[in-house]
N, C-alpha and C positions, 0 to 999 in steps of 0.2 A: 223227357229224358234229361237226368239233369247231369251237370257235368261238374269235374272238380278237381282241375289243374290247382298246383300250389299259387301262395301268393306272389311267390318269385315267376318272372318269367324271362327266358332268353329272348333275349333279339337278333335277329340273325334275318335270311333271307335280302331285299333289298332294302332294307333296311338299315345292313352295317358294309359297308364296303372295305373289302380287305384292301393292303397297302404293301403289306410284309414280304419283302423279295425270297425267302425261302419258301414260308406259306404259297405263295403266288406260281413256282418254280414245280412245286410238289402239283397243285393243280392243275397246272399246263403239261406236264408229265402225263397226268393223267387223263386230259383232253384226248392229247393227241392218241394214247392209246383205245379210247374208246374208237376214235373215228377210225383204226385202222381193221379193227373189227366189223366183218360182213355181216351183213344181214343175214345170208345160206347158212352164215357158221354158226352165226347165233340160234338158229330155228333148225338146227340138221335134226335134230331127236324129236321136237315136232310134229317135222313133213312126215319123219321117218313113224310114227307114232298113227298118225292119222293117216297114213297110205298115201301120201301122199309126192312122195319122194320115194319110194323103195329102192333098197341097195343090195344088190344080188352079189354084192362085195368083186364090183368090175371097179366102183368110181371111190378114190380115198375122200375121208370126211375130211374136211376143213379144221376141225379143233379134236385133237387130241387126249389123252390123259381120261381124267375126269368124264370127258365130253364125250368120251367112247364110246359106241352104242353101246358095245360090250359091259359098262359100267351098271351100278344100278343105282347112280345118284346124275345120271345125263342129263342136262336139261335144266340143271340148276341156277350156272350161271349167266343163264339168260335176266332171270330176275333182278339180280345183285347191276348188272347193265341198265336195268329197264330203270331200276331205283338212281344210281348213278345219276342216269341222264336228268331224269326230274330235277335231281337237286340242282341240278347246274343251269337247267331254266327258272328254277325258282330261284335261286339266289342271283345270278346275273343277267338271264334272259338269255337262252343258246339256241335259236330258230333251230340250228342245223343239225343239233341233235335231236331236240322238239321232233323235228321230223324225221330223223332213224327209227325215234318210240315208238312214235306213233304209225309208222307204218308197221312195226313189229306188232303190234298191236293187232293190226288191221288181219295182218294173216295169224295172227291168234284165236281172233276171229270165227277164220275162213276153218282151222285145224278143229274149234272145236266143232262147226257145225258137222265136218265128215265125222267128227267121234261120236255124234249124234246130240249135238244139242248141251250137253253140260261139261262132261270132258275135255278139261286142255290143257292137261298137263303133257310130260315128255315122255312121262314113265307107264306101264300098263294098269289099269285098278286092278286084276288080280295081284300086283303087290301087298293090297289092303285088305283082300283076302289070307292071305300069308298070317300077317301079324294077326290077324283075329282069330286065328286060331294056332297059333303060336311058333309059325314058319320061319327062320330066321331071313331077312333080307335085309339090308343096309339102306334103312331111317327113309320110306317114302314119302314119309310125315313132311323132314326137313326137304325133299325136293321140290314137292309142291307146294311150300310155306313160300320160297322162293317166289315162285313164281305171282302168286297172291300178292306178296309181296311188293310187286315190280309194279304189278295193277293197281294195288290199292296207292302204292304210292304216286305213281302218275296221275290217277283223279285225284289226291288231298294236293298236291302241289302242281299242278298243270290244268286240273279241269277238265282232263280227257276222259268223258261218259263213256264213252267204246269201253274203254279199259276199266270202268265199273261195270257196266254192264257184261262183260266177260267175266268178269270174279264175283260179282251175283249168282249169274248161271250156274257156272263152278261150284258154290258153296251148296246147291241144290246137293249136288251128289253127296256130297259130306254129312247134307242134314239125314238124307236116305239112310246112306251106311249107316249110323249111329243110331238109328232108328229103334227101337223095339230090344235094344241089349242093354245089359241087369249095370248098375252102379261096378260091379269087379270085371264083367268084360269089359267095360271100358275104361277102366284102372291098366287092365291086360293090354291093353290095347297102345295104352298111354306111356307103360314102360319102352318101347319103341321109340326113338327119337322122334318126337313132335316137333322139332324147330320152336317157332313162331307162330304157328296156329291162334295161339291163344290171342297174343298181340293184333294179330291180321283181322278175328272175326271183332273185336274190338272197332278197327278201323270201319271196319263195314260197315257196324252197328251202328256209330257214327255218320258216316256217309248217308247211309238207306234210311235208319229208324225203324228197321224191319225187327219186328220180334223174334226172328228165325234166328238172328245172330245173338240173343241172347241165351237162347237155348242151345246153342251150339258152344258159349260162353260154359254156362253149368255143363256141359257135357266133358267139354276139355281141360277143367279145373281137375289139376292132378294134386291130388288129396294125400297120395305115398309119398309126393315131396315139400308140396305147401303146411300138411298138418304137421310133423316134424320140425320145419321150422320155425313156424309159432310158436314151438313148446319150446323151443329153443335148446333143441337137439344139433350136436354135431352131426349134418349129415354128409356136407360134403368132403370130408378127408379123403382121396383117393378115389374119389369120383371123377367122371368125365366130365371136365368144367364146361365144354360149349353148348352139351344138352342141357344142361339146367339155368345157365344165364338166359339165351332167347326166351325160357321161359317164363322165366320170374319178370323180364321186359314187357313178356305178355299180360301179368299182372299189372305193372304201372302204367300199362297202357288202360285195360279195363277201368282204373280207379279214375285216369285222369276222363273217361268218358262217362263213367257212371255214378261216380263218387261214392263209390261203395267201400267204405276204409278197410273192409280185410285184405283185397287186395293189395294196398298200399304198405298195411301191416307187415303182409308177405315178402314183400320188396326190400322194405326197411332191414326188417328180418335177415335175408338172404345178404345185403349188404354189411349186416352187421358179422356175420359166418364168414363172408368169403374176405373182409378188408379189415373190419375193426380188431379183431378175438384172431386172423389169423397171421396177420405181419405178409409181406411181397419183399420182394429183390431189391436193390437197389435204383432198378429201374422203375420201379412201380408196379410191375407184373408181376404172375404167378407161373405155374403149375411145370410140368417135367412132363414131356409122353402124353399133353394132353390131360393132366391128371392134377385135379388141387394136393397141393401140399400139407402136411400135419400143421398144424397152428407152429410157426414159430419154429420150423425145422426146415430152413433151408439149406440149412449145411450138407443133408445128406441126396441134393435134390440138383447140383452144377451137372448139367449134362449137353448134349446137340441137339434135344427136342424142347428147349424152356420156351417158354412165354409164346404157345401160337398165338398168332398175328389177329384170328379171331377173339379171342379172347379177351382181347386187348383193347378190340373195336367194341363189343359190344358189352366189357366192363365199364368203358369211359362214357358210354350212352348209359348206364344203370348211374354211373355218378353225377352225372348231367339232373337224371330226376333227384337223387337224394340231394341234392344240393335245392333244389327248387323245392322242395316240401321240406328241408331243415333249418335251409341257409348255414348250413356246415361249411364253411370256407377250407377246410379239408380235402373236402371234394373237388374244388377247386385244383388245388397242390398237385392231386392225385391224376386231374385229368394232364396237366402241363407234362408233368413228369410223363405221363402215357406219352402223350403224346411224341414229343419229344427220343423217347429211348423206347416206344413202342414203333407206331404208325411211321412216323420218319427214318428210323432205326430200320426199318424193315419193308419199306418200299419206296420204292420210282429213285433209287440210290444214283445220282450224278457226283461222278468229278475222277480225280486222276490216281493212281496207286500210289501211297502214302510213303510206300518204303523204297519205290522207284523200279520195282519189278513190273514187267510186262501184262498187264491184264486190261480185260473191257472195261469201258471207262461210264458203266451203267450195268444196273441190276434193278430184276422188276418187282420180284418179290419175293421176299424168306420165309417162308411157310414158319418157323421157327428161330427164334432169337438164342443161337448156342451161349452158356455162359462158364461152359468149363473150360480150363486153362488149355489156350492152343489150338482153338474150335475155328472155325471160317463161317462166314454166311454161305446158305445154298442158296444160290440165285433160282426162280425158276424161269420157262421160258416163256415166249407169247400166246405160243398157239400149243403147245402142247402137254401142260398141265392140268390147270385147272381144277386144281385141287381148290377147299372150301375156302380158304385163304387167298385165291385168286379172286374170288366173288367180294371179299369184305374189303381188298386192296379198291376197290374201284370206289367202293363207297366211303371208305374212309380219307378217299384223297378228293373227291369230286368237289366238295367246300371247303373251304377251311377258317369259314368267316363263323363256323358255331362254336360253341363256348366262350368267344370275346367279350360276350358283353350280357349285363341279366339286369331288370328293373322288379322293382318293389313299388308300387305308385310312385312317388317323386323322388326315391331314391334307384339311382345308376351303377351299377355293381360292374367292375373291371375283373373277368375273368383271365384267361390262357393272357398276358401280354402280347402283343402283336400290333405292328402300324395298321389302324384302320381308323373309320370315319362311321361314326354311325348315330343315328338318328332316334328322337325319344322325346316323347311326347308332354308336354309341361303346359296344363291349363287346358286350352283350347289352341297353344301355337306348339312348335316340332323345332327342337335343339337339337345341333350336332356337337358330337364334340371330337375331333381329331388325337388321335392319340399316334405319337410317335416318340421313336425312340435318337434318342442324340449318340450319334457315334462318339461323341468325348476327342474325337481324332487330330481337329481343327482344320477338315482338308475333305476336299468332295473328289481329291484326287484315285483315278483309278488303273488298274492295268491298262500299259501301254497310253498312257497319257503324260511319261514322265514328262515329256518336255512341253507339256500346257503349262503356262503360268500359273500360280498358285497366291491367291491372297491369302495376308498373314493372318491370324486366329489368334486369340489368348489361350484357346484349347492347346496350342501346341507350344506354347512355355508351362502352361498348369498342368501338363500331363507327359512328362519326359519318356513317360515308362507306364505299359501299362496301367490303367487306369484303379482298376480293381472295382469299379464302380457302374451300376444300369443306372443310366437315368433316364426317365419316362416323361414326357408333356405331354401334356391333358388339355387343349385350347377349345372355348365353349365360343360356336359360332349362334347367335340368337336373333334375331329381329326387333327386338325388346328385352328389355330387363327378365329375367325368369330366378324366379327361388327353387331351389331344388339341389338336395344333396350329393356330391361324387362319392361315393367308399371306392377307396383307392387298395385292393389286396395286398396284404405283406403277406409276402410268397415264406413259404417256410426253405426256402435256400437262402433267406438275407442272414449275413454274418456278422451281426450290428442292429444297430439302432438304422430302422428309417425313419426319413425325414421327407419334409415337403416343405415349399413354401408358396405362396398363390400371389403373381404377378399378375394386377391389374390393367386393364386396357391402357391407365393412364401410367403405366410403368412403376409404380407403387408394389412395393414387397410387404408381405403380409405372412409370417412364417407361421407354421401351420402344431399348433397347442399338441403337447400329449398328452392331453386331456380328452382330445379327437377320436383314441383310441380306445376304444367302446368294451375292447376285452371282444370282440367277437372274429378278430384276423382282419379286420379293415379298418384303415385309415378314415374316418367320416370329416369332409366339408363340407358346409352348408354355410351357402347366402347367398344373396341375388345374386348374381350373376347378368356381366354385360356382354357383349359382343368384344370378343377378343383377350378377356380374362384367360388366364393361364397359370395351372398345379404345375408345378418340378418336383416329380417323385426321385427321392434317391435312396436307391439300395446296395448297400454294398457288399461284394462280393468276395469271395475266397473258395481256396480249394477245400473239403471238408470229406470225412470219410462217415461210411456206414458199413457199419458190422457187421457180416456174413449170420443171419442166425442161427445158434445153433454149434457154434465155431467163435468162440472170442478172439483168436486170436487170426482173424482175416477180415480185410476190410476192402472195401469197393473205392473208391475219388469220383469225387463230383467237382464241379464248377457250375454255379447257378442249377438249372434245372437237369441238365445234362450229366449223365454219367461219363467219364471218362475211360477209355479203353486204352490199355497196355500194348502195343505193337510186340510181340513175343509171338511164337510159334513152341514154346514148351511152359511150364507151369515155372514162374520164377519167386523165389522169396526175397523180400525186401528185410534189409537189416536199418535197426533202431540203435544210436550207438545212445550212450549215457541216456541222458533224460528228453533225447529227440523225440517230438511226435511226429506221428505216422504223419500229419498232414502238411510237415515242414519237409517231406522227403521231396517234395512237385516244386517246381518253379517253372516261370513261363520259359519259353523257349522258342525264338524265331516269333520275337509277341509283335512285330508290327512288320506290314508289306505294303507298299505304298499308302495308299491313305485310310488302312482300315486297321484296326488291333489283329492279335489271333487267340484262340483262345486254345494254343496246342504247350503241350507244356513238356518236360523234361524231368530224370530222377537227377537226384545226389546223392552224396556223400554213398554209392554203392561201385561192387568193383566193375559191374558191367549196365549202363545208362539203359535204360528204356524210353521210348517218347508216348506220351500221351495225347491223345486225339481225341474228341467227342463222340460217342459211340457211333449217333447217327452218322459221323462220316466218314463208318468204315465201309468197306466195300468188298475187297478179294484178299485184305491183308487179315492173318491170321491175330488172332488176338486176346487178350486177356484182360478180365472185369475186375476177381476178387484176387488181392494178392494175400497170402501169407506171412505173416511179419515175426522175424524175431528179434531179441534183444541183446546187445553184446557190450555188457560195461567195459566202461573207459580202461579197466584195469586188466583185461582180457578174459576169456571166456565164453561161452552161448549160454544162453537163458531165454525159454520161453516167458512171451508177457504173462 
């Protein structure tokens, strides 16, 4: 079997150790909420499934929503959980969920042997009868993808056999069903929400080397939406973006285990449909209702259902491969941006109400990112949702050490920025290289520390006033000498020229050529490198706007990666007087609080101020993304731009 991961590869796992106190904040969030989650609650559709637990509706279930018996997708996020925990033992080592898994596992087990032997899913198989003959039910595909899911993941990152050998079994029934029906039933079959199928028996194939999942592979390749995209048809306008991303995922995943380039083709393909040819938000997302947008019409698209949360998650996972099979540093841009005004924008939300009104001082998850003028987050709750969005919150916050960092043989690729440490193999010995960020502040001072002494800084005569400025070190920790290049990303938020310069062990400055700049979005340094050598990346930063598309005259505010949000509860227009740009209307505001900057800013020259806040740090305060701008020269009058 041969395989055929790109030349680029992420490094991630224990291998990069995160550092970043937001990063680190959003993971510990989401710790604590897996542990507070039962075992009974997780497995109630299960017992209930395998007879195990029968409910003659005397005892309430434990999880709500979703989780309903009543539903016909229950049972789902059990998987999204089982995956979770994996990553958080592979990346850090977490016994104490190790051991929730695996006992879920255990009575996974137990559930399928009462189902007799390959059954263990939540839901009944005459579901899968239904679609075969063209029943409407809601996507049994995607419930038990989940669950596969959860299993195949706990064996590739844990090593727990139990939980292959359950998804083994399982996959029996899958091969059966499929068995003996023509090329269009099972097209028919495949218009029905498939999830991850694809992706899953992929894993397997891998795992086992069993020929079963290759035939199960050609069985699940959907032809109505892969052949279309090769040809390089628009198919997604106004489709349902979350069935067809897990599925194309499933193609990158076949390619990278079988090396069969039409999949990859497909990938690529689909990538190029949903982000190159079609434009996203200013956040990096897409779609309204669930629903991709026309190329380049987002104007008609500002609603309370934009950018689910899934979509969001498992676009930045399709960018993750196109970047590894292109080295499009694009991709890059595009996962930060996600990440950022996606995944943090829309879960595990800590901190206090911005505008001083009364609200909780936490939210777990917004099924939806609203971006029309005046919208709120809908928080949901713990135990009583569980909508599909609750399942991809656990897994998009469970790490947050992926995307930092990517290797090309002896070149080290700095992805998402973020304080981490991480480890990369040079010859036959293992380089770390610490990457953190300098607050510019000159002061380690923090709340309620006024009156600690404070040693003086040149930071705090060289920077009176916000900074406007990221600056990044890069320190290479080695045992010996090692040669091998950094590419340092220039993020497409710098507003300027970056720079670098590479301070030697022996305190020697050595400024860094732009010449360096390959034309490819990175920075490239290359040479030996000692023990204690150190890059100073600088990039500079400003407020800048992006165009509503579709609408010239409306535009979003950014700072760095981050969009910025409008504290408004109605749709307000911003005026342009003589030849003011829109991006000169922000200025900081309240920019330093003991010893840290802020990056909350303020309008002018209007009749009524607005304050500005990072999107991810809104919470219960209503708010606004795109404003509308008009013009009004010096001499009087209104005039659209």
């Amino acid at each position: 079997m041969g395989t055929a991961a790109g030349k680029i590869r992420a490094i991630n796992g224990r291998d990069c150790k995160l550092r970043d106190g937001l990063f680190l904040e959003k993971e510990q969030c989401n710790r604590e909420y897996l542990t507070e989650l039962t075992n009974a609650g997780l497995l109630q559709n299960y017992y209930q499934e395998a007879g195990l637990a029968q409910n003659f509706g005397a005892k309430a279930m434990p999880h709500h929503g979703w989780e309903d018996p009543s539903c016909q997708l229950r049972g789902h996020f059990l998987g999204h959980f089982l995956s979770a925990c994996a990553m958080r033992e592979w990346a850090e080592g977490d016994p104490e969920l190790k051991a929730k898994a695996d006992a879920i596992v255990s009575e996974l087990a137990v559930c399928q042997r009462e189902n007799g032997g390959q059954w263990a899913a939540s839901i009944p198989e005459k579901y899968f009868s239904w679609i075969a003959r063209g029943k409407q039910v809601w996507a049994p595909h995607y419930t038990v993808h989940k669950t596969f899911m959860g299993l195949a993941d706990l064996y590739r990152l844990t090593g727990n056999r139990e939980a292959l050998a359950v998804a083994d079994r399982f996959a029996d029934w899958f091969l059966a069903y499929t068995d003996g029906r023509s090329r269009e039933e099972l097209d028919d079959i495949l218009d029905f929400e498939t999830g991850g199928m694809l992706e899953v028996w992929a894993d397997l194939l891998e795992a086992t080397g069993d020929a079963k999942y290759r035939t199960l592979i050609e069985r699940y390749y959907r032809g109505r939406l892969f052949e279309p995209l090769l040809a390089g048809v628009d198919v997604l306008t106004n489709m349902h973006a979350n069935t067809t991303i897990p599925e194309v995922l499933g193609c990158a995943r076949v390619y990278e285990v079988t090396g069969e380039e039409k999949y990859r083709d497909i990938a690529l393909a689909y990538w190029r449909s949903a982000v190159t040819t079609r434009g996203a938000f200013a956040t990096g997302g897409q779609t309204l209702g669930e629903i991709w947008t026309p190329p380049h019409s987002m104007a008609g698209r500002l609603g309370d259902r934009n950018q689910e949360h899934c979509t969001v998650y498992n676009m930045m996972r399709l960018a993750d491969f196109v970047f590894r099979q292109t080295g499009d540093k694009a991709c890059l841009d595009y996962i930060e941006r996600n990440l950022y005004n996606g995944i943090f924008a829309q879960g595990h939300y800590r901190g206090g109400h911005l505008d001083g009104d009364l609200a909780p001082g936490e939210g777990l998850i917004t099924y939806y990112l609203p971006l029309r003028a005046g919208a709120r987050k809908n928080w949901a709750s713990k135990f009583n949702d569980f909508f599909c969005c609750h399942g991809t919150l656990v897994q998009a916050n469970a790490v947050h050490n992926r995307y930092l960092w990517y290797a090309d043989g002896d070149k080290l690729y700095t992805g998402v920025f973020a304080d981490s440490d991480v480890s990369f193999p040079v010859g036959n010995m293992t380089v770390t290289v610490e990457e953190r960020r300098d607050p510019l502040s000159g002061s380690i001072q923090a709340a309620g520390d006024a009156a600690s002494s404070q040693a003086l800084s040149e930071d705090t005569r060289r920077f009176p006033h916000h900074p406007d400025l990221r600056v990044l070190t890069f320190t290479v920790r080695t045992g010996a000498p090692a040669e091998f290049s950094l590419c340092l990303r220039v993020p497409d938020w710098a507003r300027g020229d970056v720079s670098a310069v590479v301070i030697g062990a022996d305190g020697q400055l050595e400024p860094v050529s732009d010449t360096a700049k390959a034309g490819d979005g990175f920075l490239t340094v290359r040479r030996v490198w000692k023990d204690g050598d150190r890059v100073r990346l600088a990039v500079p930063l400003a407020v800048y706007t992006t165009l509503l598309e579709g609408e010239e005259q409306t535009v979003a505010f950014s700072y760095g990666p981050c969009v910025l949000a409008g504290l408004s509860d109605a749709e307000r227009t911003l005026t342009l007087e003589g030849n003011l740009r829109a991006e000169e209307l922000l200025t900081h505001d309240n920019e330093r609080e003991w010893g840290s900057w802020n990056d909350v800013f303020k309008t002018r020259y209007q009749e009524i101020g607005i304050r500005f806040v990072p999107l991810y740090r809104i919470g219960y305060e209503r708010y606004q993304v795109y404003f509308p701008l008009r013009r009004e020269p010096k001499n009087g009058g209104i005039r659209l731009l």
